[in-house]
PQR file with spaces between the fields and no chain letter, atoms N, CA, C, O and H, PARSE charges and radii, in Angstrom:
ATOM       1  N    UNK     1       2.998   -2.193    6.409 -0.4000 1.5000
ATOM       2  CA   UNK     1       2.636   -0.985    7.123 -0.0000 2.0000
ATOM       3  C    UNK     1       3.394    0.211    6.564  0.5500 1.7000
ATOM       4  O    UNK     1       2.738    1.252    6.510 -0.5500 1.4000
ATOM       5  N    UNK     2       4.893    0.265    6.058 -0.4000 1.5000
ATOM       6  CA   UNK     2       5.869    0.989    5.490 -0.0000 2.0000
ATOM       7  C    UNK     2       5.071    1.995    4.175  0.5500 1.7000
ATOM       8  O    UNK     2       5.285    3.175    3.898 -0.5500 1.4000
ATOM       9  H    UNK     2       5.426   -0.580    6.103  0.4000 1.0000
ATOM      10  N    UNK     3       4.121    1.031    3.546 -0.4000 1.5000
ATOM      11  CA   UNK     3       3.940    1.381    2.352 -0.0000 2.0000
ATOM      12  C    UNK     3       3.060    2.103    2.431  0.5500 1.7000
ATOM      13  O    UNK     3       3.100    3.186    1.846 -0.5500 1.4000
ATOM      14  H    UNK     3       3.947    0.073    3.770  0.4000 1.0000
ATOM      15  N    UNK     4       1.859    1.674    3.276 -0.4000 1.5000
ATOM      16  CA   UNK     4       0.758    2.244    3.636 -0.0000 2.0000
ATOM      17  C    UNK     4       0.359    3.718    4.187  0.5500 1.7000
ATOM      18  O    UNK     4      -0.671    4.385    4.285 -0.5500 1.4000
ATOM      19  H    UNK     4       1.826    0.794    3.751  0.4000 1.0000
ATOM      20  N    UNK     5       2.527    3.945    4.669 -0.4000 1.5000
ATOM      21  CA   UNK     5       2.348    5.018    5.214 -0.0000 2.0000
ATOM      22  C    UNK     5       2.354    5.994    4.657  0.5500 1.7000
ATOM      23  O    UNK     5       1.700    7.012    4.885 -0.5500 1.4000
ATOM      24  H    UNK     5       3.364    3.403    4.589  0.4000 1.0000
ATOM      25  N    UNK     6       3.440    5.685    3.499 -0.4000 1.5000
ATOM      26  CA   UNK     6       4.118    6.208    2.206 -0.0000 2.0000
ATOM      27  C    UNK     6       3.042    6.681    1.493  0.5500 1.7000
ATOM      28  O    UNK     6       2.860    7.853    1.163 -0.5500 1.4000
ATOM      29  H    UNK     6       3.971    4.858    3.314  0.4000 1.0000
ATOM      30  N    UNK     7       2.354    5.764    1.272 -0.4000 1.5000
ATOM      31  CA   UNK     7       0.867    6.876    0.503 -0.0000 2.0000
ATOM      32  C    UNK     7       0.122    7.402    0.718  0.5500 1.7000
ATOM      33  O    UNK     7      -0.674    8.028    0.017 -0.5500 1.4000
ATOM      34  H    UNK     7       2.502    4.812    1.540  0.4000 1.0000
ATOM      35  N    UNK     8       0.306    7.135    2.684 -0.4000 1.5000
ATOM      36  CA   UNK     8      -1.072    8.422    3.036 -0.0000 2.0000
ATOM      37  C    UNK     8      -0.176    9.755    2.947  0.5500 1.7000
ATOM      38  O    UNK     8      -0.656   10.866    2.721 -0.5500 1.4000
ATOM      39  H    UNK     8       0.953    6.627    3.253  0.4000 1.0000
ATOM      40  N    UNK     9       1.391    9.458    3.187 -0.4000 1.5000
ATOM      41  CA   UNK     9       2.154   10.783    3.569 -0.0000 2.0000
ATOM      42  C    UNK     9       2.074   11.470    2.139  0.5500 1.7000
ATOM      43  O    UNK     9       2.591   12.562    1.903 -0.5500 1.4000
ATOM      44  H    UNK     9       1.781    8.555    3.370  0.4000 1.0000
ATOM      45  N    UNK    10       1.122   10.448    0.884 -0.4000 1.5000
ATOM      46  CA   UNK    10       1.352   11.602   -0.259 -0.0000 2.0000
ATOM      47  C    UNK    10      -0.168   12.201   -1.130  0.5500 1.7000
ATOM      48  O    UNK    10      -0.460   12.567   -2.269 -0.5500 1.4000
ATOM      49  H    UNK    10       0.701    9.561    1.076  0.4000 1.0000
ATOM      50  N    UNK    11      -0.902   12.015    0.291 -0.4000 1.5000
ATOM      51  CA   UNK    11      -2.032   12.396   -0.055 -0.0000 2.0000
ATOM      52  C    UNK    11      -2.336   14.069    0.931  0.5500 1.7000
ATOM      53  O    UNK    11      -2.410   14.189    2.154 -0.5500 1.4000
ATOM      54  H    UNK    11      -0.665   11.718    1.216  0.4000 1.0000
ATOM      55  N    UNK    12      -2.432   14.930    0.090 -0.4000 1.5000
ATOM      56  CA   UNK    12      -2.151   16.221    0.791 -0.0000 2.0000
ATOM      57  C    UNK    12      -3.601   16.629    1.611  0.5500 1.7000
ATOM      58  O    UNK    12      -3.779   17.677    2.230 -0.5500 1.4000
ATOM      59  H    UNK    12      -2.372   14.833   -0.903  0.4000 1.0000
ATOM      60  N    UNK    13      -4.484   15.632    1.463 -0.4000 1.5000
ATOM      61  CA   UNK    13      -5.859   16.394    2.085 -0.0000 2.0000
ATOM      62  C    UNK    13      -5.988   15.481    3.524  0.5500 1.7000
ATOM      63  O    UNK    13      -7.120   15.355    3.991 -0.5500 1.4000
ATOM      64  H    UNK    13      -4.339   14.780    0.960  0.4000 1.0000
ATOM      65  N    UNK    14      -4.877   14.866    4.205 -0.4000 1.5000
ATOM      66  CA   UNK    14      -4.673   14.092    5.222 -0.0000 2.0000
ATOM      67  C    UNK    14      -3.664   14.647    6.177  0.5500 1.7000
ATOM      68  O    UNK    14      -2.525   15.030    5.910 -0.5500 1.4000
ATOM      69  H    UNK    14      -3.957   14.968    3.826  0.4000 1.0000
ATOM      70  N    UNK    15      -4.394   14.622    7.570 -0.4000 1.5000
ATOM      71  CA   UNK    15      -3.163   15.894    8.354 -0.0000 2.0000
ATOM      72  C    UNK    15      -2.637   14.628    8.538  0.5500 1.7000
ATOM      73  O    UNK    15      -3.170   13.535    8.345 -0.5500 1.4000
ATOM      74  H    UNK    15      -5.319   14.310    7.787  0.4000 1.0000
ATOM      75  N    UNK    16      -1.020   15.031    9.115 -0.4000 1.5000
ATOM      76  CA   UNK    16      -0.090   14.153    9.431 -0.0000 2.0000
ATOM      77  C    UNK    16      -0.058   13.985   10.703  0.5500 1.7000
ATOM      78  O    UNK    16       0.481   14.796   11.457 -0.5500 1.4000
ATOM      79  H    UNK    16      -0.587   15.919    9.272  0.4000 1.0000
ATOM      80  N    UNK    17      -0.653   12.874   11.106 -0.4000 1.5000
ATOM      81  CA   UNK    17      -0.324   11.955   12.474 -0.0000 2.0000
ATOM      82  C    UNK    17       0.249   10.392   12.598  0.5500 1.7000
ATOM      83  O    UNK    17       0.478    9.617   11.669 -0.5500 1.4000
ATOM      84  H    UNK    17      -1.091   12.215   10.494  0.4000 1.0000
ATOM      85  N    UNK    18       0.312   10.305   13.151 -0.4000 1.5000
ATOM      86  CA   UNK    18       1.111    8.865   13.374 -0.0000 2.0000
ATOM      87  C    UNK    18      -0.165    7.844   13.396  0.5500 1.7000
ATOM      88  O    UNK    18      -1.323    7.999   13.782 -0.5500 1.4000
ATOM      89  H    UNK    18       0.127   10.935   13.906  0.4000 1.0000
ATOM      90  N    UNK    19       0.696    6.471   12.684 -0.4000 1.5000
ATOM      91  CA   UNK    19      -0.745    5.910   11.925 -0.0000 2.0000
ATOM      92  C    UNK    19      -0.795    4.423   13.285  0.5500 1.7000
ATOM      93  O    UNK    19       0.061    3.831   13.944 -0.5500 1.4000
ATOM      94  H    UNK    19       1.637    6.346   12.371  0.4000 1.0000
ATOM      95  N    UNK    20      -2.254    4.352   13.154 -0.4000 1.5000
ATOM      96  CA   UNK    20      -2.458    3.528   14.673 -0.0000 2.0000
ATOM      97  C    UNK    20      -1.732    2.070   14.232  0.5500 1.7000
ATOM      98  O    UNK    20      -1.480    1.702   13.084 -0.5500 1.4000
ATOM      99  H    UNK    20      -2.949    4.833   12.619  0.4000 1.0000
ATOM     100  N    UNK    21      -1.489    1.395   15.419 -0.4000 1.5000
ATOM     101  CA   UNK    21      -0.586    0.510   15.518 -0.0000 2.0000
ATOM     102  C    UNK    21      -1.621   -0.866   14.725  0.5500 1.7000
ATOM     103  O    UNK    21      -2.742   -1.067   15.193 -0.5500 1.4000
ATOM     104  H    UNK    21      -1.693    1.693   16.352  0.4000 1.0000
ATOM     105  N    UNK    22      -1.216   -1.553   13.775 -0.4000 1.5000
ATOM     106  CA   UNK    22      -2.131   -2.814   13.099 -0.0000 2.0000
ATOM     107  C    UNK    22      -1.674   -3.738   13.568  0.5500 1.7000
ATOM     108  O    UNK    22      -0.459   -3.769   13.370 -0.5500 1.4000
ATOM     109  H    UNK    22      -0.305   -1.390   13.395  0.4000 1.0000
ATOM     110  N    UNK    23      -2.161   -4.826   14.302 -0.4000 1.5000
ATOM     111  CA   UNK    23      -2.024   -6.144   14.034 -0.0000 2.0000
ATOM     112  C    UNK    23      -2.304   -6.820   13.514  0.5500 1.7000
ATOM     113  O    UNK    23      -3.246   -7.431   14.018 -0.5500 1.4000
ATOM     114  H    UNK    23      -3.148   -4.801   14.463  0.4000 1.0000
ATOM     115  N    UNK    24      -1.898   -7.276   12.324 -0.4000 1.5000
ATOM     116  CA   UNK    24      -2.532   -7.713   10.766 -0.0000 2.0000
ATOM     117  C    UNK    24      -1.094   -8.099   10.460  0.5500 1.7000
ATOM     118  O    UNK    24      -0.010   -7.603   10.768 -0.5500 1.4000
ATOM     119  H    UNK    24      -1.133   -6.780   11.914  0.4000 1.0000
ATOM     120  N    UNK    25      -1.568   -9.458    9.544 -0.4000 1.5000
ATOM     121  CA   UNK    25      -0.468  -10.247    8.674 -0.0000 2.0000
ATOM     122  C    UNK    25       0.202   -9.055    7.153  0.5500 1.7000
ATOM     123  O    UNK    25      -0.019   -7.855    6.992 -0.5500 1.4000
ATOM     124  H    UNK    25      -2.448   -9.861    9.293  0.4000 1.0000
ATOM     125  N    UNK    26       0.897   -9.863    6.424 -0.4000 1.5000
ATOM     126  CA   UNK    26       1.762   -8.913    5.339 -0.0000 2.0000
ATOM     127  C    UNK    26       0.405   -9.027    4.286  0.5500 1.7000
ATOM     128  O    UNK    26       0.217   -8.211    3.383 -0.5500 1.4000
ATOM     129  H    UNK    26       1.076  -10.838    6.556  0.4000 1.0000
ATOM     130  N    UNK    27      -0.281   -9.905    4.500 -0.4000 1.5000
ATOM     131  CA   UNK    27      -1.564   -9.676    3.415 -0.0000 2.0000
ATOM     132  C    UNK    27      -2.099   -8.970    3.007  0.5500 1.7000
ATOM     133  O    UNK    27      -2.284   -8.452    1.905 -0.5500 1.4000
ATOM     134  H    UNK    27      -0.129  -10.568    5.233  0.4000 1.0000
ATOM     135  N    UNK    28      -2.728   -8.832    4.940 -0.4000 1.5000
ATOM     136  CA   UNK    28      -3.723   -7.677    5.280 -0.0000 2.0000
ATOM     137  C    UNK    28      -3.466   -6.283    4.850  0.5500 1.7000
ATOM     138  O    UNK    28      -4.115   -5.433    4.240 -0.5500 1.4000
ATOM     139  H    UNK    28      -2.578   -9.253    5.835  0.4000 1.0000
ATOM     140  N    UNK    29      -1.780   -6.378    5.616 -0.4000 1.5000
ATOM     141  CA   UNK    29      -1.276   -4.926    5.099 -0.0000 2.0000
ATOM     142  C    UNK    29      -1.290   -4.672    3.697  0.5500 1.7000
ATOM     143  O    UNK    29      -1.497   -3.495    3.401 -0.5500 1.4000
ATOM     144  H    UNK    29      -1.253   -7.068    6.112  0.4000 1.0000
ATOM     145  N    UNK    30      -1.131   -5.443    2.792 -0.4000 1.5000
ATOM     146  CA   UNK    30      -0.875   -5.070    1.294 -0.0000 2.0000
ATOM     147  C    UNK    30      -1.946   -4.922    0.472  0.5500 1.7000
ATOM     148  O    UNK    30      -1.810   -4.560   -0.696 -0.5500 1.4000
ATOM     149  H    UNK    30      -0.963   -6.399    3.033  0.4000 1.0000
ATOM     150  N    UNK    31      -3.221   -5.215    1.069 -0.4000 1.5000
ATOM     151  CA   UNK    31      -4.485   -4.943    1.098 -0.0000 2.0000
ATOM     152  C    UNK    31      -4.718   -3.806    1.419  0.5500 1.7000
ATOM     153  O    UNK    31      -5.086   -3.114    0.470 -0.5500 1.4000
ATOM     154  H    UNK    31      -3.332   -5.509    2.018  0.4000 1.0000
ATOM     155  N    UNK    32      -4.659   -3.284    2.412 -0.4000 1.5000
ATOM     156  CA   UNK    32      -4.969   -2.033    3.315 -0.0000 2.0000
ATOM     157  C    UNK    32      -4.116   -0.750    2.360  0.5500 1.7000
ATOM     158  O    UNK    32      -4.630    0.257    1.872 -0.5500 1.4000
ATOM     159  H    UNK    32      -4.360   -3.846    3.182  0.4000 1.0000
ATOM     160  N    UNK    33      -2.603   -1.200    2.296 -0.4000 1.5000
ATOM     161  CA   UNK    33      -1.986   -0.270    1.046 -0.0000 2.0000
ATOM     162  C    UNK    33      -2.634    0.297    0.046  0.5500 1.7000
ATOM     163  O    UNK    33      -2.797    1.511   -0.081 -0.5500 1.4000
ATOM     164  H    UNK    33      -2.185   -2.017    2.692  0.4000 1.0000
ATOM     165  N    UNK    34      -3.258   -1.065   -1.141 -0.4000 1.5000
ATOM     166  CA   UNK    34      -4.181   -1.293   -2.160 -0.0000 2.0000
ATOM     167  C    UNK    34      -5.618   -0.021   -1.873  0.5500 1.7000
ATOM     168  O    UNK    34      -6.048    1.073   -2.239 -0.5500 1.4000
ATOM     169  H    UNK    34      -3.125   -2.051   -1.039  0.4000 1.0000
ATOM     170  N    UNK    35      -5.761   -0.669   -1.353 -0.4000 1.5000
ATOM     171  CA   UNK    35      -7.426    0.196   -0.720 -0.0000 2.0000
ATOM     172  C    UNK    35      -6.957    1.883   -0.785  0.5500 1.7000
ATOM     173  O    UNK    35      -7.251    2.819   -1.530 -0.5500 1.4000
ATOM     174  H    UNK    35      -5.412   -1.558   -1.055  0.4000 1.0000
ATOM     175  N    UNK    36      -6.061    1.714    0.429 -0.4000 1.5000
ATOM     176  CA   UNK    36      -5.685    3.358    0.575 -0.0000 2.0000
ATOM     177  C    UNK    36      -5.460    4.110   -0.881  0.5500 1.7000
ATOM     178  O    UNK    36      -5.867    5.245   -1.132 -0.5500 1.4000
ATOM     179  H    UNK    36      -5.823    0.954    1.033  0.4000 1.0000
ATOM     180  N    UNK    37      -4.695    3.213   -1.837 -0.4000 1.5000
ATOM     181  CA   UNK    37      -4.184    4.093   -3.574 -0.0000 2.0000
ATOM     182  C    UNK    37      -5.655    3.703   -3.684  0.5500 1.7000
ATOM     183  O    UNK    37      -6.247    4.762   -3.476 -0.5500 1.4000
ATOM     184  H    UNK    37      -4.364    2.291   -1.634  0.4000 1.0000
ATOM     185  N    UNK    38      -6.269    3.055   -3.831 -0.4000 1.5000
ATOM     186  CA   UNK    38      -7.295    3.749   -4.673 -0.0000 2.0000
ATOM     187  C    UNK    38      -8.744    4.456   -4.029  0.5500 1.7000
ATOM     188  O    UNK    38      -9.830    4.432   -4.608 -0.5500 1.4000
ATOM     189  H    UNK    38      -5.788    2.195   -4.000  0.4000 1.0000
ATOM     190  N    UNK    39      -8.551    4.913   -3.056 -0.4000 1.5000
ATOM     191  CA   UNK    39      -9.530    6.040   -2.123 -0.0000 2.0000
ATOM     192  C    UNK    39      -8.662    7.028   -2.442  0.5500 1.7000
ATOM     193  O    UNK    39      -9.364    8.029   -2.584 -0.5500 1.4000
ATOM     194  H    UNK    39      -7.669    4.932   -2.585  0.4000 1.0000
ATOM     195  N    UNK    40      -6.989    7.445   -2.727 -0.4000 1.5000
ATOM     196  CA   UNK    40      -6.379    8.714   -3.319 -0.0000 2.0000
ATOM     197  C    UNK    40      -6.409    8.657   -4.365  0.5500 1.7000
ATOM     198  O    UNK    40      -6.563    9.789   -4.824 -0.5500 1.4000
ATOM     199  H    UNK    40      -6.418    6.632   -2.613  0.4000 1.0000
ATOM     200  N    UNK    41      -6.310    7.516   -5.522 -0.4000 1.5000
ATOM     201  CA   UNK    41      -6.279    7.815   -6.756 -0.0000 2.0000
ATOM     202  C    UNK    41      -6.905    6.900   -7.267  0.5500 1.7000
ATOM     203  O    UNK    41      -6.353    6.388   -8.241 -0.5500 1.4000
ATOM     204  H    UNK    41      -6.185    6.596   -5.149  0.4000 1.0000
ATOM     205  N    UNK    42      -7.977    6.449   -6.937 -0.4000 1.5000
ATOM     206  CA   UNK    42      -9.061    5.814   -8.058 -0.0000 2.0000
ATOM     207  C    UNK    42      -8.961    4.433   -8.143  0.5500 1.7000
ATOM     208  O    UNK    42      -8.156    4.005   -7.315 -0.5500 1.4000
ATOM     209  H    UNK    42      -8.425    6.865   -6.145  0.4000 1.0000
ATOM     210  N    UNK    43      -9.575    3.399   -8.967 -0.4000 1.5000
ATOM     211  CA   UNK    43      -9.382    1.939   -9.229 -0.0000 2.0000
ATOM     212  C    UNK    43      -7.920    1.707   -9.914  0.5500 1.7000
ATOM     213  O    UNK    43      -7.267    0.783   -9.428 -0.5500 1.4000
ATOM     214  H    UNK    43     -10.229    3.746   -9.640  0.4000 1.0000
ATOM     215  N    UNK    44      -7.254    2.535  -11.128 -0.4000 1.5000
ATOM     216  CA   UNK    44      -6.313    2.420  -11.597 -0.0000 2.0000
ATOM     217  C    UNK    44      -4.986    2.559  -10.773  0.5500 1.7000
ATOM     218  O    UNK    44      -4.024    1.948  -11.238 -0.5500 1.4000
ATOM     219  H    UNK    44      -7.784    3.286  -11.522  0.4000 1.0000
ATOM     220  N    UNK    45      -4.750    3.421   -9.382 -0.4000 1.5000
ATOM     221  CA   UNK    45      -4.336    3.211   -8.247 -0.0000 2.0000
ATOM     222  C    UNK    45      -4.117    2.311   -8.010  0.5500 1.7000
ATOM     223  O    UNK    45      -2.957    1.956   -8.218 -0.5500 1.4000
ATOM     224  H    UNK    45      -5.531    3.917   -9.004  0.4000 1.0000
ATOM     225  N    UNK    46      -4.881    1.539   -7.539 -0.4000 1.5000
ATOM     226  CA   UNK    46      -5.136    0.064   -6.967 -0.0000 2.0000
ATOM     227  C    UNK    46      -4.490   -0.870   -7.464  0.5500 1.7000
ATOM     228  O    UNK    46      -3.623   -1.479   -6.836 -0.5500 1.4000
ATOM     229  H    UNK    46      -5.824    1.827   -7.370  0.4000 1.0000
ATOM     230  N    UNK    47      -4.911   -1.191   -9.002 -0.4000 1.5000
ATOM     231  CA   UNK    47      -4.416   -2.037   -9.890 -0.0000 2.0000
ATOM     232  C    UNK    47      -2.710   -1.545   -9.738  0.5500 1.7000
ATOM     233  O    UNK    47      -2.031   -2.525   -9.433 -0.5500 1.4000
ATOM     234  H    UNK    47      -5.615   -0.697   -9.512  0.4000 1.0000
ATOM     235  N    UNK    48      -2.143   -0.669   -9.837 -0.4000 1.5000
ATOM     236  CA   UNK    48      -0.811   -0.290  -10.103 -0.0000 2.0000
ATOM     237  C    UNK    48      -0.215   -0.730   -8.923  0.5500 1.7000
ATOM     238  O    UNK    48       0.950   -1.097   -9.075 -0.5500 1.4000
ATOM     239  H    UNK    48      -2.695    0.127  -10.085  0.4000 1.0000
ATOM     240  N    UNK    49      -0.800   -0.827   -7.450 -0.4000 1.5000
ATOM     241  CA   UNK    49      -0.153   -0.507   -5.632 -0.0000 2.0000
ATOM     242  C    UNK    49       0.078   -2.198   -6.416  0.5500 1.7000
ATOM     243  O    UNK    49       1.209   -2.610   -6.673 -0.5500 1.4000
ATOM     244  H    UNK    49      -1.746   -0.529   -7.326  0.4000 1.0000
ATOM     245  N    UNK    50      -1.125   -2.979   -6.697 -0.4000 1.5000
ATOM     246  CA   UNK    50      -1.367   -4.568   -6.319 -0.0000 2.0000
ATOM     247  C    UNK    50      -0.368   -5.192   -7.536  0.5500 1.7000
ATOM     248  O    UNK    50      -0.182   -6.405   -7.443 -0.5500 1.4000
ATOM     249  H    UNK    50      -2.044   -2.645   -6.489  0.4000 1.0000
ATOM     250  N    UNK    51       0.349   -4.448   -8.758 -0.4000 1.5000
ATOM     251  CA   UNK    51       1.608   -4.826   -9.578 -0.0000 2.0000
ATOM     252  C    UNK    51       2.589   -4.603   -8.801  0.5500 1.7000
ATOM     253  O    UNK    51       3.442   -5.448   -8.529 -0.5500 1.4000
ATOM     254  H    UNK    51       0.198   -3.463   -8.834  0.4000 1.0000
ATOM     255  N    UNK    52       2.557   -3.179   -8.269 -0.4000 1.5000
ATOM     256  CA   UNK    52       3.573   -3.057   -7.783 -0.0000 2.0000
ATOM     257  C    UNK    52       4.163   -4.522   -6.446  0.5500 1.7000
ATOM     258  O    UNK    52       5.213   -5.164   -6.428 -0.5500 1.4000
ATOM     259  H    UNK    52       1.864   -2.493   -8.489  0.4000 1.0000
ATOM     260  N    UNK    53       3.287   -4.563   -5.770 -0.4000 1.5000
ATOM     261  CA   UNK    53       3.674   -5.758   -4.941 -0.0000 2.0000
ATOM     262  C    UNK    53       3.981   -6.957   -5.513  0.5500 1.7000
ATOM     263  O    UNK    53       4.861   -7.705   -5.088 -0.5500 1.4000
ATOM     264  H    UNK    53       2.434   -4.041   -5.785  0.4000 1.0000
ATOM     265  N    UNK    54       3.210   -7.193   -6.572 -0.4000 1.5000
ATOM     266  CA   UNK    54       3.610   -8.320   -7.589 -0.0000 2.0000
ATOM     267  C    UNK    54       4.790   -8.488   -7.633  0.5500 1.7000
ATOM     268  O    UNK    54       5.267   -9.488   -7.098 -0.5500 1.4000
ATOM     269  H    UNK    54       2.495   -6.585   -6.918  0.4000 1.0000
ATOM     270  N    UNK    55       5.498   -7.676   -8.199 -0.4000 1.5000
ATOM     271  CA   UNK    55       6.710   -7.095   -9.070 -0.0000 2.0000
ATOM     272  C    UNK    55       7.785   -7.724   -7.644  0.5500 1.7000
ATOM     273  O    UNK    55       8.663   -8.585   -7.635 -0.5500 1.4000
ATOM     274  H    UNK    55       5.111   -6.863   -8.634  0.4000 1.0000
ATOM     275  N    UNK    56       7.198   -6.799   -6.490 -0.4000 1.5000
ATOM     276  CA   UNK    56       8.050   -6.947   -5.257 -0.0000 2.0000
ATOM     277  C    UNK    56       8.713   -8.310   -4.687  0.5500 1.7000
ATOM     278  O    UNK    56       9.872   -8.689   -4.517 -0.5500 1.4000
ATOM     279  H    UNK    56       6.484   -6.099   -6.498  0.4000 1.0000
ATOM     280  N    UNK    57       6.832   -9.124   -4.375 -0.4000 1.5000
ATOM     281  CA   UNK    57       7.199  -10.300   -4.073 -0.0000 2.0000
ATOM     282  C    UNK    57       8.169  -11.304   -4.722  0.5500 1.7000
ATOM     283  O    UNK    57       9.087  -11.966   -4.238 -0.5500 1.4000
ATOM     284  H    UNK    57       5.891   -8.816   -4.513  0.4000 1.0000
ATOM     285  N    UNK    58       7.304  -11.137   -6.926 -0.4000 1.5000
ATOM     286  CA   UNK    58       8.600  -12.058   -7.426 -0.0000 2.0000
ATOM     287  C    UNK    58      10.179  -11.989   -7.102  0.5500 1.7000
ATOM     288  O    UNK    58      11.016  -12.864   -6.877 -0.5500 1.4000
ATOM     289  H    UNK    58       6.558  -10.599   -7.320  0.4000 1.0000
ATOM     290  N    UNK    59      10.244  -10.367   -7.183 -0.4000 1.5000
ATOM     291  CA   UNK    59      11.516  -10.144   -6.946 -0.0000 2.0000
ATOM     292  C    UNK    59      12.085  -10.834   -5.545  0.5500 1.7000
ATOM     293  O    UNK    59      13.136  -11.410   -5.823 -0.5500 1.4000
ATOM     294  H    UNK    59       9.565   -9.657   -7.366  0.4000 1.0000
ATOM     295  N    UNK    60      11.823  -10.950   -4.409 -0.4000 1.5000
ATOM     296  CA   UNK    60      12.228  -11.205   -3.377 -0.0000 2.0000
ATOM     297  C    UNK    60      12.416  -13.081   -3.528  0.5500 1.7000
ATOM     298  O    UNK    60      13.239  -13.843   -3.021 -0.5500 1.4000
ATOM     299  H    UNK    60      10.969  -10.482   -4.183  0.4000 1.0000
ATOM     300  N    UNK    61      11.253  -13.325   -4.450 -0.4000 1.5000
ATOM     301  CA   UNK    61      11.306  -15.084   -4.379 -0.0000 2.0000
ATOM     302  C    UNK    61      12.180  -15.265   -5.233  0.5500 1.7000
ATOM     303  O    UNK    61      12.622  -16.414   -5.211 -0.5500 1.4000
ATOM     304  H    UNK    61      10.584  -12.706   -4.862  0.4000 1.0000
ATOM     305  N    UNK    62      12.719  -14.456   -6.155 -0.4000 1.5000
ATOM     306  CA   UNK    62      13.796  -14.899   -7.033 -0.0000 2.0000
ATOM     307  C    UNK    62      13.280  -15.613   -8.694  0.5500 1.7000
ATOM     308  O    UNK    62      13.913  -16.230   -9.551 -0.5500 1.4000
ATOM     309  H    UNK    62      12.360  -13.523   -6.173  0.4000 1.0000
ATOM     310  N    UNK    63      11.458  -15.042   -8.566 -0.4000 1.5000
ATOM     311  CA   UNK    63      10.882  -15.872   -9.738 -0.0000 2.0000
ATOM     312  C    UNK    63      10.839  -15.266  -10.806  0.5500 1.7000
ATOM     313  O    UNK    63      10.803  -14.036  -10.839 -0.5500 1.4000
ATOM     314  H    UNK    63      10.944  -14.541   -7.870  0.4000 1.0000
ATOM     315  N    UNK    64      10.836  -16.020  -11.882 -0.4000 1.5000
ATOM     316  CA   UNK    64      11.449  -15.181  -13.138 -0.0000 2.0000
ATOM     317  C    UNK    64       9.891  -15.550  -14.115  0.5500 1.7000
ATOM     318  O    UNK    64       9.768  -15.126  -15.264 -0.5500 1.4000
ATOM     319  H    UNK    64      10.866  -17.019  -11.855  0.4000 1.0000
C-alpha cells in the first residue's frame, strides 16, 4: 500500500486525498503499484515498479 501511495503522490494530475482503505494481500498490492506506474508512465513503468519489487523481495529473502 506504502508504494502505491508513493507513486500516486508523484503523479501531479492527481489531487491529494487519502487513498481508500484495501483489503488485499502483498500481491495484490504489488500489482495495484505495477498498474498505477504504468497508467503514469506507460508499459516501461510497469516493467521497472515489477524489477523493482524483484530486486526487493530477493533482497529481503537473502537470495543471491
Amino acid at each position: 500500500m506504502a508504494r502505491a501511495q508513493e507513486i500516486a503522490a508523484e503523479a501531479p494530475q492527481l489531487e491529494a486525498r487519502p487513498a481508500p482503505a484495501i483489503a488485499a494481500g502483498p500481491a495484490l498490492l504489488g500489482f495495484i503499484a505495477a498498474r498505477m506506474a504504468e497508467e503514469f508512465g506507460g508499459v516501461e513503468a510497469y516493467s521497472e515498479e515489477r524489477m523493482r519489487q524483484s530486486a526487493w523481495l530477493a533482497d529481503l529473502l537473502a537470495l543471491d
